[in-house]
C-alpha positions as a printed Julia matrix, in Angstrom:
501×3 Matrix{Float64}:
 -50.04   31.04  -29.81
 -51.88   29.52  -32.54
 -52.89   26.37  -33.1
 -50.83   25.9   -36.32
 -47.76   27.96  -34.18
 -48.43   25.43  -31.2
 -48.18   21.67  -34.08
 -45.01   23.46  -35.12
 -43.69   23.8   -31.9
 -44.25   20.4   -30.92
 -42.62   19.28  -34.21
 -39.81   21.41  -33.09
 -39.28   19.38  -29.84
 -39.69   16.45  -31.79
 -36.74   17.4   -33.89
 -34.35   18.26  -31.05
 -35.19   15.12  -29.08
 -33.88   13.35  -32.14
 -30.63   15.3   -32.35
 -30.36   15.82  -28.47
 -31.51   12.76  -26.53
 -30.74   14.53  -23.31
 -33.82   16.64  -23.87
 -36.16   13.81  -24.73
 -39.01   13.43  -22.75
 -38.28    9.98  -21.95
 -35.84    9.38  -19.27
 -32.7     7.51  -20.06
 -32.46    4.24  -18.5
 -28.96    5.41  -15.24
 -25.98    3.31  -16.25
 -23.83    1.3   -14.17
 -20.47    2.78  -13.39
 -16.75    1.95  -14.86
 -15.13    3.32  -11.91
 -11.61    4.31  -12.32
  -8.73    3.91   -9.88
  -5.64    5.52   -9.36
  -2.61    3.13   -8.58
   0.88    4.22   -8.14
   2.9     1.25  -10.43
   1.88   -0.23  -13.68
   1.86   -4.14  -13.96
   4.69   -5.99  -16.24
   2.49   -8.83  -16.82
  -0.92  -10.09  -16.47
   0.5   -13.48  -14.77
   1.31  -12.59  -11.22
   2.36  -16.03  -10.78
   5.35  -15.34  -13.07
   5.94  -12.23  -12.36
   6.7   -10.62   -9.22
   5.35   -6.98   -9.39
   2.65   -6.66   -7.12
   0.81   -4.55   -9.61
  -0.21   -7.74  -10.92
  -2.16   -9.33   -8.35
  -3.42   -5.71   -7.08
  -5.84   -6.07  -10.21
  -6.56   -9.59  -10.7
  -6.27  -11.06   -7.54
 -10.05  -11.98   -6.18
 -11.1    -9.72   -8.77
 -10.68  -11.25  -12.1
  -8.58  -14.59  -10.25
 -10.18  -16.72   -6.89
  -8.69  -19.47   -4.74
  -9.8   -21.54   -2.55
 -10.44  -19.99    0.55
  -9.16  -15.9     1.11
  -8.4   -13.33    3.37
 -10.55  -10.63    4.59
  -9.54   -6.98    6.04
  -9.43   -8.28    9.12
  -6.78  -11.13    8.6
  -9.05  -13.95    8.8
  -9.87  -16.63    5.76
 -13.44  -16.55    3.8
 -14.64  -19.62    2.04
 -14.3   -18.45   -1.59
 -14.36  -21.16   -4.69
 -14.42  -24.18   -1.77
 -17.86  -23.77    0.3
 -15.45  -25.17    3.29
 -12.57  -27.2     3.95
 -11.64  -29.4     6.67
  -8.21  -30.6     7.99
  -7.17  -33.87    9.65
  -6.1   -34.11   13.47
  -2.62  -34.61   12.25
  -2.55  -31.34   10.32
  -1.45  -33.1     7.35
  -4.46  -33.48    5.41
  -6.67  -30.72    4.11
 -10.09  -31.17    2.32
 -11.82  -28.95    0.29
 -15.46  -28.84   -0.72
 -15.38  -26.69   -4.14
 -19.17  -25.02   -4.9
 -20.64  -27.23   -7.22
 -21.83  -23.75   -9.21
 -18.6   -22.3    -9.61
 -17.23  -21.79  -13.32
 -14.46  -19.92  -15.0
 -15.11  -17.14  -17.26
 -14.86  -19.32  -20.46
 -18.31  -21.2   -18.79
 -15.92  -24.48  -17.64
 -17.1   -25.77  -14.68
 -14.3   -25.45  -11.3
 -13.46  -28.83  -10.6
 -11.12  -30.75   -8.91
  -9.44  -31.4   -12.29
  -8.79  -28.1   -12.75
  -7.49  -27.36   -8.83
  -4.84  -30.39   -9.51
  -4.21  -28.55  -12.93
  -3.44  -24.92  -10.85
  -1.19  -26.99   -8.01
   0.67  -29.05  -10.32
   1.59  -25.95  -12.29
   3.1   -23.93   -9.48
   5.34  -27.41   -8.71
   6.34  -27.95  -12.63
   6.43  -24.99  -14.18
  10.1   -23.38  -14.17
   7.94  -19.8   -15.45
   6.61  -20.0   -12.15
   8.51  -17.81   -9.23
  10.59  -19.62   -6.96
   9.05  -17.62   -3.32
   5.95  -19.46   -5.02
   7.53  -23.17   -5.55
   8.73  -22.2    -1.46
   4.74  -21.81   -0.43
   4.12  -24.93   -2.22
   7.2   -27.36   -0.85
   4.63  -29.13    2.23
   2.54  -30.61   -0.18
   3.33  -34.0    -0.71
   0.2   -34.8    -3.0
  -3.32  -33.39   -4.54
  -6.19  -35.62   -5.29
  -9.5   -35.8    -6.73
 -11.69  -37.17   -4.18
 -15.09  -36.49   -5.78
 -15.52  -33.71   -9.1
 -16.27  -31.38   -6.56
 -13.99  -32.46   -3.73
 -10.19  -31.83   -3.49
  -7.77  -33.47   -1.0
  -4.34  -32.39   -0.41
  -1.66  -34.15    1.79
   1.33  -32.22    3.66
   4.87  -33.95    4.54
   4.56  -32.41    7.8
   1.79  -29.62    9.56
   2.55  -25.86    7.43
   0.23  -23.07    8.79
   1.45  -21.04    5.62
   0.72  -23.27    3.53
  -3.07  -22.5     3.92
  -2.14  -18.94    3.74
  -0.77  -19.08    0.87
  -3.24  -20.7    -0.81
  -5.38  -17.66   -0.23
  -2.45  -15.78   -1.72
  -1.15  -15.74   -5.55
   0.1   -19.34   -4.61
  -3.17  -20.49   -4.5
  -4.89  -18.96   -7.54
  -7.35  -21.65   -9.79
  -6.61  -21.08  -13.55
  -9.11  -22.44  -16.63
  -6.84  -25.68  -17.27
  -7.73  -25.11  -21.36
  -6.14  -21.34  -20.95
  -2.41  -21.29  -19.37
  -0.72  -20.33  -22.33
  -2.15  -17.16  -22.77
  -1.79  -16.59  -19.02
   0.92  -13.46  -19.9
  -1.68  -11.3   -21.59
  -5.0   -12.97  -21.13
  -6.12  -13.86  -17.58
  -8.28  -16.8   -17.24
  -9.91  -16.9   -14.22
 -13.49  -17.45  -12.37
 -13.68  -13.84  -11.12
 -16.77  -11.24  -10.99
 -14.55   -9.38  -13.54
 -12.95  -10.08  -16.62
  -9.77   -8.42  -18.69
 -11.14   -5.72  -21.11
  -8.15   -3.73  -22.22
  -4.72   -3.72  -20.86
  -2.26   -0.98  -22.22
   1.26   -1.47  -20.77
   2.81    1.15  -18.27
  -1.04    3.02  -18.28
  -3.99    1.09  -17.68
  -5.76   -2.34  -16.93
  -9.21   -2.09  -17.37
 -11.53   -4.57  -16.25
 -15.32   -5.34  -17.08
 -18.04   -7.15  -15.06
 -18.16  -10.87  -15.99
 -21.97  -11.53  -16.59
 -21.85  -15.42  -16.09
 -20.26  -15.22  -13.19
 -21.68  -17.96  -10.82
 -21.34  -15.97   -7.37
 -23.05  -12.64   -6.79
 -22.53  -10.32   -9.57
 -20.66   -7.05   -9.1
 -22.77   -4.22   -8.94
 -20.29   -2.17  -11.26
 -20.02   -2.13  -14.93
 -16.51   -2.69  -14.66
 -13.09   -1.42  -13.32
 -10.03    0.23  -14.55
  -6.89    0.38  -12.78
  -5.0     3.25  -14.01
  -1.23    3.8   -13.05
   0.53    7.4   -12.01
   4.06    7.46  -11.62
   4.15   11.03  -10.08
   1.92   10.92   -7.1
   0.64   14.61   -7.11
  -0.66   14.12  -10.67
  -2.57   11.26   -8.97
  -3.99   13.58   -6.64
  -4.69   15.99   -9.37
  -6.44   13.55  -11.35
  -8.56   12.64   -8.44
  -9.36   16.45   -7.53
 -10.46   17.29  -11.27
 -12.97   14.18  -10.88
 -11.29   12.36  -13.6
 -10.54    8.77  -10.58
 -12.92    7.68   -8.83
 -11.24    6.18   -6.17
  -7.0     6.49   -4.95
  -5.99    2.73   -4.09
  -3.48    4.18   -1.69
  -2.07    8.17   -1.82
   1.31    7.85   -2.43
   1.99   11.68   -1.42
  -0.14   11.75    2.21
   1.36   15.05    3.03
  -1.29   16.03    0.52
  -4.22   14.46    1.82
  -5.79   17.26    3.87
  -6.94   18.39    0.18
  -9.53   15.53    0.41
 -10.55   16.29    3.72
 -12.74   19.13    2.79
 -16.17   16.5     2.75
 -16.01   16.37   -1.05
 -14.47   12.5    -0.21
 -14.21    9.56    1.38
 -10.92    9.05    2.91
 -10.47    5.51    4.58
  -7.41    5.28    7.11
  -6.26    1.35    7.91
  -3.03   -0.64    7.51
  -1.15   -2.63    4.57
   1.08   -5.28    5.26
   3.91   -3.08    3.87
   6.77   -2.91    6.22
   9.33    0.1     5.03
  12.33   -1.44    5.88
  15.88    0.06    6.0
  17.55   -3.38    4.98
  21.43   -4.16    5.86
  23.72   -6.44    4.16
  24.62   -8.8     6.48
  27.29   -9.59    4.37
  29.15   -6.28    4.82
  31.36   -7.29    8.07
  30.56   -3.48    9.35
  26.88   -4.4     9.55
  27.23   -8.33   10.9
  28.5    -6.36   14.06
  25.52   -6.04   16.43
  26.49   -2.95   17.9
  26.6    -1.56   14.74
  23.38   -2.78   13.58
  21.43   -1.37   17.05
  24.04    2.17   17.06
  21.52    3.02   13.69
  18.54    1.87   15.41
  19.32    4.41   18.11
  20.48    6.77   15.77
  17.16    7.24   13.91
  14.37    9.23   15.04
  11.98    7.29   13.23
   8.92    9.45   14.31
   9.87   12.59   13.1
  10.96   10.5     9.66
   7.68    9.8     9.2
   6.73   13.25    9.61
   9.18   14.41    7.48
   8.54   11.76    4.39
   5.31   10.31    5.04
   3.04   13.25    6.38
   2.94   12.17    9.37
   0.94    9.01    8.15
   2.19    5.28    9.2
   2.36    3.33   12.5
   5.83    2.06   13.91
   5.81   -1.21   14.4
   9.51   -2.24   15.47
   9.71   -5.72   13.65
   8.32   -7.23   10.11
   4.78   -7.6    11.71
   1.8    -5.45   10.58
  -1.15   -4.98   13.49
  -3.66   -7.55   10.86
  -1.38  -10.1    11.72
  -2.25  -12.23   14.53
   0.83  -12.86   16.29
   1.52   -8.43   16.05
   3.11   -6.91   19.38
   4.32   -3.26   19.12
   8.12   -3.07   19.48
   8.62    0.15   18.16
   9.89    1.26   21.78
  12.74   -1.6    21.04
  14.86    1.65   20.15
  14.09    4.94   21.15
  16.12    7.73   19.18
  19.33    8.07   21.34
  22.24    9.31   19.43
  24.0     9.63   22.94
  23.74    5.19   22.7
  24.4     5.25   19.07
  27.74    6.94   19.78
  28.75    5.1    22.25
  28.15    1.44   20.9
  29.86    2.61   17.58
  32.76    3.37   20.01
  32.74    0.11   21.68
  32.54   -1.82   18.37
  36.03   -0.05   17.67
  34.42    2.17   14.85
  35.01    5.81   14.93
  34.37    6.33   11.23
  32.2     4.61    9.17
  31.22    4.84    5.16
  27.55    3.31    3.52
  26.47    3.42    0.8
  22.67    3.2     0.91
  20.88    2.43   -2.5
  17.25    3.13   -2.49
  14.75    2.45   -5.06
  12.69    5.8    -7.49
   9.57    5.06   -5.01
   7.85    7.86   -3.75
   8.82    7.28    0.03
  12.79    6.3    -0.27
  15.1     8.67   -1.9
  13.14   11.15    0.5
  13.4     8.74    3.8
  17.17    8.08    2.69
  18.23   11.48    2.68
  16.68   12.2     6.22
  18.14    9.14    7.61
  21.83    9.59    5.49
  21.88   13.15    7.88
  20.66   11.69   11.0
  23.18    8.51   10.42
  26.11   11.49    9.72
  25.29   13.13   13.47
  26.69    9.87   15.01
  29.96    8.95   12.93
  28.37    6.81   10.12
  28.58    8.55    6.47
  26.46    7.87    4.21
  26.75    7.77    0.45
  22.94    7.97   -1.02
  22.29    5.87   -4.88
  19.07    6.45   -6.23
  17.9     3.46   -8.96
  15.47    3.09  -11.18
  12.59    0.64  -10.04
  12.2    -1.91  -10.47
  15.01   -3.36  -13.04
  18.1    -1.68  -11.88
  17.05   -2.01   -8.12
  16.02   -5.37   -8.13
  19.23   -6.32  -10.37
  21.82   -4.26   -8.34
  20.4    -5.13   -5.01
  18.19   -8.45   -4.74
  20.08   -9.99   -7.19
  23.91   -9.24   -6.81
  23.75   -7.94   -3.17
  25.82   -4.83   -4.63
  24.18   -2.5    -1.85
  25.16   -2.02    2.47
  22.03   -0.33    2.89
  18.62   -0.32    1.42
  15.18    1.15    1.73
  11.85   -0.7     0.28
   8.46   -1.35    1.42
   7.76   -5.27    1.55
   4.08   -5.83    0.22
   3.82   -9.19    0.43
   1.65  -10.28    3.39
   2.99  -12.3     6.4
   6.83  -11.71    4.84
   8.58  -12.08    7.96
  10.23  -15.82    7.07
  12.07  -14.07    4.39
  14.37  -13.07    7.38
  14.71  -17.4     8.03
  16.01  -17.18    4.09
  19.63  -16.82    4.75
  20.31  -16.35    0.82
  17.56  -13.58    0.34
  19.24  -10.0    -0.08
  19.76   -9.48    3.38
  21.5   -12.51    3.85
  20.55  -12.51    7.53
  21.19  -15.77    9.61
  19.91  -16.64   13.06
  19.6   -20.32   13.45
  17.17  -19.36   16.59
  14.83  -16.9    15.03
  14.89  -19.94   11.65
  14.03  -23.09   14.51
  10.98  -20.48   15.7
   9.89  -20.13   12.26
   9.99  -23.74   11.46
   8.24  -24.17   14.69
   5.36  -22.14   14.39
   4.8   -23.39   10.72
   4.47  -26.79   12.46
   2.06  -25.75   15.1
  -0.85  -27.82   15.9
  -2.88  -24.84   16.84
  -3.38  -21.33   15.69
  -2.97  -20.71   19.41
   0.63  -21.91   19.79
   1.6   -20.5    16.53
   0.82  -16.65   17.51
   3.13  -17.29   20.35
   6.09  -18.56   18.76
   5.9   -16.29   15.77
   5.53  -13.16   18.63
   9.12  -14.9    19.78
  10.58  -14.95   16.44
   9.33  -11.47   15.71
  10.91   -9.94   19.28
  14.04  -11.87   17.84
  13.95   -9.74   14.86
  14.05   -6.56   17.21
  16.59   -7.54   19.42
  19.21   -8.57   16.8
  18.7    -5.18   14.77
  18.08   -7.26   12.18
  17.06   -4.38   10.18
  15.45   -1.11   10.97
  11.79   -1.24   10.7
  10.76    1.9     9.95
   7.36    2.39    9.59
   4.33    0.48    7.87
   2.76    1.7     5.08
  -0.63    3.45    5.59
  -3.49    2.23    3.47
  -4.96    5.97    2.49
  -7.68    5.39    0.39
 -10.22    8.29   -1.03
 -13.03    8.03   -2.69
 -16.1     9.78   -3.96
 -18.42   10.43   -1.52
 -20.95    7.79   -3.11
 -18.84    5.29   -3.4
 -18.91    2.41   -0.73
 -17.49   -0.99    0.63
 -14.27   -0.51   -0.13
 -12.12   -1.96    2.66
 -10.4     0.12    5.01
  -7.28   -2.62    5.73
  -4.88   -4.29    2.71
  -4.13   -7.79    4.01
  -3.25   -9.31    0.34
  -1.7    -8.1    -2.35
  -5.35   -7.12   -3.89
  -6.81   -4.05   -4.34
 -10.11   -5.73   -4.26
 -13.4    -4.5    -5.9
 -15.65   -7.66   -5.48
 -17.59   -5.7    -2.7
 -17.44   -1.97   -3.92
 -20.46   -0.2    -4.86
 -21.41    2.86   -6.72
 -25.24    3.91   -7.83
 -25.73    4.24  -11.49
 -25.06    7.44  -13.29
């Protein structure tokens, strides 16, 4: 090559590194990674505090919103916006220590001000859910001790109140913000709202002033499949980078090839076959334990579920600390089931059961409408749209006998102490225990009396629990710290790390 052939040449390069930066000769600086994740149900709102679709808070919550103090994978609390917190030998005053560095997104400092301004809104505002206002009746006052020190008083001793204000119930909103809360979050979090595109996707990108330790990702974005396998498609073709929870597990030997990360640990979502206590069929204990024996609840879960679950025999997921497995309560004995329907004076019996479009129930109801139809009890099967015709038809009007839905909310079991929530179940025992064990002086003496309570739910077939939701998470192979257990309604990305493209 000549010399004149070789300065052309070079001028060549030159000319393609201009039009082709991948070919430069200087390497490109890796990028930090928008991972995507697949989610099963699209948020209605971006105020889960108004709202009840846990969509909401699967995004925000600890992500783009903090509280006080929250709860790990393991069920126990982590200091979070208060460095620590203190409570009085009483149990009826709690003190918090907020970190003097902490600031919302907007660069306004976390104070106590704004803590009073988050409390008091829960209280006043009649936007704000009602189960919420419930988490919040204990608290008697809220008080600014110091900027940076927060002091709330209790009527009486209320283990879930703390809980709860590591919960929803709990999150601190930028006081100069709240009436944007609907479409604009305004929180403290390591993230911050991007783009939010109703019924698709919520994306999320790194807040760079945050005042704790910065994410390691560029940002997040939650997207939402309503048909599971296209989830699983979408993950397959490389297009997620990470399945919150697979909504189709009979499919997940597909990721089990070493291509993924697949992450097996619980949720605190309890599928439970509700009854209408209402229906004077169903007040009948008999009744009530004849389809607890009449279910093989094992093979259900191999039938709907993939195998993939734990039984659990009451509203109590393993996380939580007062957990005992009762799912022995009621082995599958259709022989029993017969003859308690017999001694209740039933020899023919007609249900309708009403289940909502989720991927486990219409599947679940048909398997347990056949197994219900071997022992006497018939069983009409309504599938409806989720969540505004179930939710209307069923939580609202009671217009159901039978129901099937997972309950995501963590520690959910005092809903069964709510006499005028949708099951309208009501056991002035199993509501003293609950009262009780809120009351406990010690952590120690609560585990016992909720275990009571919860072995009160079993032997009262006060539903049947039929198996908890798995938390099935996959992920590429280089992604990591995502936690194996869902103990909150978060899906959360504060710890999750991926190395730059």
């Amino acid at each position: 090559m000549t010399k004149l052939s070789r300065r052309m040449g070079a001028a060549l390069i030159c000319l393609l590194a201009l039009v082709l930066p991948a070919c430069s000769s200087a390497t490109s600086e890796p990028r930090e990674r928008q991972l995507v994740v697949g989610t099963s149900v699209a948020p209605n709102s971006m105020d889960p505090t108004t709202s009840d679709a846990a969509a909401i808070s699967e995004a925000l919550l600890y992500n783009v919103y903090e509280t006080l103090l929250k709860v790990d994978g393991n069920g126990d609390y982590q200091p979070l916006l208060a460095s620590d917190w203190s409570v009085s030998s009483d149990g009826l005053v709690y003190t918090f220590n907020l970190r003097p560095q902490a600031q919302f997104a907007s660069g306004t400092k976390v104070d106590a001000d704004a803590v009073i301004t988050s409390v008091n809104r829960i209280v006043d505002d009649p936007a704000v859910l009602p189960v919420l206002k419930v988490s919040m009746a204990p608290l008697v006052s809220v008080r600014a001790v110091d900027p940076d020190t927060v002091e709330f008083t209790l009527s009486e001793p209320s283990q879930s109140w703390l809980f709860a204000m590591s919960q929803r119930t709990g999150i601190i909103f930028d006081p100069a913000h709240l009436d944007q809360l609907p479409t604009m979050p305004a929180g403290s979090g390591p993230f911050v709202l991007s783009n939010w595109t109703q019924g698709e996707a919520v994306t999320l990108v790194r807040n760079d002033n945050y005042w704790g330790t910065p994410s390691k990702l560029a940002g997040v974005t939650f997207k939402s499949y309503a048909d599971p396998n296209a989830m699983n498609a979408a993950m397959l073709a490389g297009q997620l980078d990470i399945i919150s929870n697979v909504a189709a597990p009979q499919a997940l030997d597909q990721f089990m090839n070493g291509d993924f990360n697949v992450l097996e640990g619980y949720t605190s979502g309890e599928v439970v076959l509700g009854f209408n206590h209402q229906n004077p069929i169903l007040a009948d204990l008999r009744v009530r334990q004849a389809i607890n024996y009449a279910i093989d609840r094992k093979a259900l879960v191999e039938a709907v579920w993939g195998g993939q679950g734990k039984l659990i025999g009451s509203m109590v997921p393993p996380t939580d600390p007062w957990f005992e497995d009762l799912s022995e309560q009621y082995p599958f004995d259709p022989d029993k089931a017969r003859e308690l329907l017999a001694e209740a004076g039933y020899e023919d019996i007609n249900l309708r059961l009403r289940v909502p479009t989720l991927p486990y129930a219409p599947g679940a109801a048909s398997y347990i409408a056949s197994q219900l139809g071997n022992v006497g009890i018939h069983v009409t099967v309504d599938e409806l749209e989720f969540p505004a015709t179930w939710v209307d038809q069923v939580m609202y009007q009671g217009n159901y006998d039978m129901t099937i839905v997972a309950h995501a909310e963590p520690r959910d079991i005092d809903n069964f102490a709510d006499p005028t929530y949708y099951w309208h179940y009501d056991n002035p025992e199993f509501q003293e225990l609950i009262a009780a064990a809120d009351k406990a002086p010690s952590s120690d003496e609560q585990i016992l009396l909720m275990q009571r309570a919860a072995r009160i739910l079993s032997d009262d077939a006060a539903a049947d629990f039929l198996w908890l939701l798995p938390n099935l998470v996959v992920t590429k192979p280089d992604i990591s710290g995502v936690d194996p257990n869902r103990t909150s309604l978060s899906f959360d990305m504060t710890g999750v790390n991926a190395p730059a493209a």
